[in-house]
N, C-alpha and C positions, 0 to 999 in steps of 0.2 A: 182409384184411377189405375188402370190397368197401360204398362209399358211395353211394345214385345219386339227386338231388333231383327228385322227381317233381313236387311243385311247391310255388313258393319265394313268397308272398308278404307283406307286412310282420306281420299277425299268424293268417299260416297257415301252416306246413310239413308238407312229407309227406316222407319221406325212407325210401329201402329201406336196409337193414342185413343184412347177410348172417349175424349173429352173434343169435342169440335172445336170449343173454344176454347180451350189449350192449345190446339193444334194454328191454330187463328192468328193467335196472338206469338205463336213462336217464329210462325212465319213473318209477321211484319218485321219483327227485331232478326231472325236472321239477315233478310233482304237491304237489314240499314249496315250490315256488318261488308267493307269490300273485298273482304276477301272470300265470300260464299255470291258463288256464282249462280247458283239457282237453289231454289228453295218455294216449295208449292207442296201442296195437298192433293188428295183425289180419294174417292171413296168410290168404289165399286157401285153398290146401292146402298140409300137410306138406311138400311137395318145393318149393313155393315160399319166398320168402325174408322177412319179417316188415316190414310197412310204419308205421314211427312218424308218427302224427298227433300236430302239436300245435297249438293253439290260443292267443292271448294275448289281453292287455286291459294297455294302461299302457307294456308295452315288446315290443318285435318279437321275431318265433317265435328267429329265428337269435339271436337275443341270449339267450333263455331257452335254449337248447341250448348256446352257449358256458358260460353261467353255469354248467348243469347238470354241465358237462365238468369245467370248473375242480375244483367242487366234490367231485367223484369221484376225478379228480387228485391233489388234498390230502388227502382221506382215504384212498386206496390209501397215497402216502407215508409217512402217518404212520403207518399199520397196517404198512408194510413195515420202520419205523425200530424200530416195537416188539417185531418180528421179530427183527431185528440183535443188540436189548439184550437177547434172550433166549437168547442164542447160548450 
């Protein structure tokens, strides 16, 4: 998966993502964090590769996208342990 910071400042990030539903899914969990005041996608066309905007207020963009990571993280794991136990 390809990462690329189109531009990085304390409460703005743009960031291309070559995965849609990477980009999909960071946005739902941004939008549940309140201190990220927007947070959306947009892809130019189809063959291009989907560019995440986000916006903040209180804590900085990178820090709401770490947050957002985490969050996803823990929940992938624990959805994967409840896999296991259903073995």
């Amino acid at each position: 998966m390809e990462i690329k910071i189109l531009q990085d400042e304390k409460n703005e990030l743009k960031v291309q993502i070559n995965n849609l539903t990477i980009v999909e899914i960071l946005r739902v969990y941004l939008n549940q964090d309140e201190a990220v005041k927007f947070a959306a996608w947009r892809r130019e066309h189809p063959s291009k590769p989907p560019v995440l905007y986000i916006k903040t207020s209180g804590k900085g963009a990178k820090k709401a996208l770490q947050d957002a990571i985490s969050k996803i993280e823990k929940e992938s794991d624990k959805l994967l342990g409840e896999f296991k136990k259903a073995k």
